[in-house]
C-alpha positions in Angstrom: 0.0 0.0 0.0 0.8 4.1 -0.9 1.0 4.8 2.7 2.3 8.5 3.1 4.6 9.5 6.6 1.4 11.4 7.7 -0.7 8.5 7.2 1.7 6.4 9.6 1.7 9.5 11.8 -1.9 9.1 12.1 -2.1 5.3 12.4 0.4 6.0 15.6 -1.8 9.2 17.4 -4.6 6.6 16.9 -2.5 3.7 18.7 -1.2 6.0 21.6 -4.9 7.1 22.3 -5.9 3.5 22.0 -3.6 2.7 24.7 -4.9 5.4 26.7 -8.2 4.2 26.9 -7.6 0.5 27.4 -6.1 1.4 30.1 -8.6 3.8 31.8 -11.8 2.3 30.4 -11.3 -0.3 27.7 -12.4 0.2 23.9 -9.2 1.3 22.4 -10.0 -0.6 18.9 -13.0 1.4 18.6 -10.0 4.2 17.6 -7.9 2.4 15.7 -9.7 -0.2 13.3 -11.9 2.9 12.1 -8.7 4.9 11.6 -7.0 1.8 9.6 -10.1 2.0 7.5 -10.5 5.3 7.1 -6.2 5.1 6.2 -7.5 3.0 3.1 -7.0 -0.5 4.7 -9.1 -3.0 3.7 -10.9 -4.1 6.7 -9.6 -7.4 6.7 -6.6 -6.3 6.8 -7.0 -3.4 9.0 -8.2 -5.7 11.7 -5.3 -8.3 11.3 -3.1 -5.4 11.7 -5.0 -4.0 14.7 -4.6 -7.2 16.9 -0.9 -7.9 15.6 0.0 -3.8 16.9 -2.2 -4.4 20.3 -0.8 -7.4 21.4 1.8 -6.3 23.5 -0.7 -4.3 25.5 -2.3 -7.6 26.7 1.4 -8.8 27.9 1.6 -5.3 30.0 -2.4 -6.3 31.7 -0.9 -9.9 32.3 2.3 -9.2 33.9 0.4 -6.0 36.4 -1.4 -9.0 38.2 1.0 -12.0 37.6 0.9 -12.3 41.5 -2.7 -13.4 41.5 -1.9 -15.9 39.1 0.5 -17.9 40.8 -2.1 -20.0 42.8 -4.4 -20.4 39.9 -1.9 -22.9 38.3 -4.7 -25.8 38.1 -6.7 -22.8 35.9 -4.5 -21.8 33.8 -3.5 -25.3 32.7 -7.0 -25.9 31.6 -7.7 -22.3 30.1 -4.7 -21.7 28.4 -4.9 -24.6 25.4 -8.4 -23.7 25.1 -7.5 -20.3 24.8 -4.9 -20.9 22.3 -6.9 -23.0 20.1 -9.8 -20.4 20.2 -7.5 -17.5 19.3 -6.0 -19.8 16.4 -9.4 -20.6 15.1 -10.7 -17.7 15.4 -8.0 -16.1 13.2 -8.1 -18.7 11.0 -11.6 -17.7 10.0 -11.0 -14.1 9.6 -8.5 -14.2 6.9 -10.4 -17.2 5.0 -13.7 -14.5 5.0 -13.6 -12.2 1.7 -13.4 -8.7 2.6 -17.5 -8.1 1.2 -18.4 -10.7 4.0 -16.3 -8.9 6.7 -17.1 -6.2 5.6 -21.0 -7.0 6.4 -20.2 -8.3 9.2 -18.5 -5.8 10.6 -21.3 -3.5 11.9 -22.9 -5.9 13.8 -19.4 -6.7 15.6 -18.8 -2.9 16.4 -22.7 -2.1 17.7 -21.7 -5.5 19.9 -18.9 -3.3 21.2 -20.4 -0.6 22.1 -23.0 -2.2 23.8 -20.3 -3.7 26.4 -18.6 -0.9 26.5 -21.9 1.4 27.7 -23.4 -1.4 30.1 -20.0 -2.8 31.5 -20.7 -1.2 34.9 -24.0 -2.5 35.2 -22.7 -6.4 34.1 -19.8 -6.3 36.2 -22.1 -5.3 39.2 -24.3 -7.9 38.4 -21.8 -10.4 38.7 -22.2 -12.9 42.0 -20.9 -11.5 45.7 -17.5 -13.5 45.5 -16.6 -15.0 48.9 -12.8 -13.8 51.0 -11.3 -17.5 50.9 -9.5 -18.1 47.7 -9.6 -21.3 45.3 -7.9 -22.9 42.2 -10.8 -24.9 41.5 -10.1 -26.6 38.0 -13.0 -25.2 35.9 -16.0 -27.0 34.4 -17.0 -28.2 31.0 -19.8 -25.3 31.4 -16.7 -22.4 31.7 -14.1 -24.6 29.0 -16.5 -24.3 26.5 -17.5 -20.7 27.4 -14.2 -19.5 27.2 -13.6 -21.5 23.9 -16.1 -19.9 22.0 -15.1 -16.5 23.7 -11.4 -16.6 22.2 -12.6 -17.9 19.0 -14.3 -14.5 18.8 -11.7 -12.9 20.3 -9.1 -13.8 17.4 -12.2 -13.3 14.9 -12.5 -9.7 15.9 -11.5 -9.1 19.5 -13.4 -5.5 20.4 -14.6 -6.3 24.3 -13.0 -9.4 24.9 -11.7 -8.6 28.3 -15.6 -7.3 28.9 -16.9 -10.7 27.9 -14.3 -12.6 29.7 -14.4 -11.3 32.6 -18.4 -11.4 32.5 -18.4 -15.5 31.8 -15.5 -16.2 34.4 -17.4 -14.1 37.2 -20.3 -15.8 36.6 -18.6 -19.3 36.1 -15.3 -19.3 39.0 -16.4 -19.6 42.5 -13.6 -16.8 43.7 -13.0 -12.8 44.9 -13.2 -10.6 41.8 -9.4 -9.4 41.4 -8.3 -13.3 40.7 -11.1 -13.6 38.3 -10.1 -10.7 36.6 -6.1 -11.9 36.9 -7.4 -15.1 35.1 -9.1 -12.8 32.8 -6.1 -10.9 31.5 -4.2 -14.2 30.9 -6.8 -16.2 28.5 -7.2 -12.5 26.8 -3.4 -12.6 26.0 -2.9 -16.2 25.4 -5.8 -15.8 22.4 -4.4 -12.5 21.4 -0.8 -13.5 20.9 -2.0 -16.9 19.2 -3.8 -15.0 16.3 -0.7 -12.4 16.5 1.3 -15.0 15.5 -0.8 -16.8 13.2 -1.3 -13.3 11.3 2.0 -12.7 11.2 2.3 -15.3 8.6 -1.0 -14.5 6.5 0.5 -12.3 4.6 -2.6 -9.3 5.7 -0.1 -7.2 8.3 0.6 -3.7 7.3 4.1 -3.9 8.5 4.9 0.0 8.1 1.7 0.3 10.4 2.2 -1.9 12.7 5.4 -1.0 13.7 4.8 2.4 14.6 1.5 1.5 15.8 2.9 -0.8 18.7 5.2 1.1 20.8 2.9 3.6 20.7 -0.2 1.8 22.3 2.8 0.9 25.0 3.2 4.4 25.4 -0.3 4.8 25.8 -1.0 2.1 28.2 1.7 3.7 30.6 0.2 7.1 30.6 -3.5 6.2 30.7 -2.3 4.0 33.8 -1.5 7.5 35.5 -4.2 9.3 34.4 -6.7 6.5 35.4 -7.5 7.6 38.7 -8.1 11.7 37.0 -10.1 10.8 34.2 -14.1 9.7 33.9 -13.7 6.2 32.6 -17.6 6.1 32.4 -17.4 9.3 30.1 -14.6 8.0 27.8 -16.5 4.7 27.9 -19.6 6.9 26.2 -17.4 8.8 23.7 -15.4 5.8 22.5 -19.0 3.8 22.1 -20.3 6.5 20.2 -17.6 6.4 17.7 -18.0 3.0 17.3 -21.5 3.4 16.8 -20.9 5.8 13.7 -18.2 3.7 12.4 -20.8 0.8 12.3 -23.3 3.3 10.5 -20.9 4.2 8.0 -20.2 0.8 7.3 -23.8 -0.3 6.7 -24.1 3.0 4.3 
């Protein structure tokens, strides 16, 4: 692709502000797969390139509450190939759908977002009380299955992942909240870097874009993480939805 330096200047403002709100609110591919499309990406593509330029984020939410993990060992040997094969699949099926298809798609995926993104106070408070005592209770078929067919969506497209995750394990894990949410960050990433991977060698990565694109959503990540106690996470939540919901307008026009 004709991509000029503005264009990849763009592609990295997009990035950094994605970064930004992931960290304080969540939603940061409601900025940048709209941008990659409006850059003259083919949507296909600009999503493969999205998760491939993200994916070092997920590593940054992972290693914040590694301590949580270390206990959980009997979950995360259970989750983890299930999460790998659902990312893989998932992936799989995005670059084996034609861009018309996608593209159709698409809309339907975003308003999805959005939703999550507007109402993910009101599911996370709907969540069960979680007891004090702690557990690594292995999980069931009910929450294997669950979190398969969340990771195959998650390499298929991936906006409000950590939202559905978390949502399915809260309901599913007998345990406090923060080790739910621990267990959360690790299936996101190990479905997240298994697509990475596997889009690394489908030949649909803007390279030039995602290279720029990635240390920048680091960059991001660190200074939303200081601004996350200044800033209305329930108003950025709003703004980003909105966009997304324009996007998906656009895309059905």
């Amino acid at each position: 692709m004709d991509l000029s330096a503005l264009d990849h200047a763009v592609a990295a403002a997009a990035a950094l502000g994605a970064g930004v709100v992931n960290a304080v609110a969540g939603g940061g591919t409601m900025l940048t797969f709209p941008t990659l499309i409006g850059l003259g990406v083919p949507a296909v593509n600009s999503n493969v390139t999205n998760t491939v330029a993200l994916c070092p984020g997920y590593f940054g939410g992972t290693f914040a509450q590694r301590n949580d993990l270390v206990d959980q060992r009997k979950r995360l040997r259970a989750f983890v190939p299930v999460a790998a094969l659902g990312g893989l699949i998932g992936s799989a099926l995005l670059v084996s759908t034609s861009e018309r298809v996608f593209r159709g798609v698409v809309p339907f995926l975003l308003l999805a977002a959005c939703a999550l993104l507007v109402f993910q106070d009101r599911i996370r408070a709907a969540l069960p009380v979680r007891r004090e005592e702690t557990s690594d209770t292995p999980p069931g078929p009910g929450a294997m299955a669950a979190m398969f067919a969340t990771c195959i969506y998650g390499g298929y497209f991936g906006a409000g992942l950590g939202i559905i995750t978390l949502a399915t394990l809260g309901v599913l894990l007998p345990d406090k909240l923060v080790r739910v949410n621990a267990v959360k960050q690790a299936v996101t990433f190990v479905a997240n870097i298994v697509a990475a991977l596997f889009f690394v060698f489908s030949g649909r990565v803007v390279w030039s874009l995602a290279l720029v694109m990635a240390p920048a959503a680091l960059v991001g990540g660190n200074v939303g993480g200081h601004l996350a106690k200044r800033m209305n996470a329930k108003v950025l939540r709003y703004v980003v939805a909105a966009l997304g919901f324009v996007v998906a307008v656009r895309f059905w026009l």
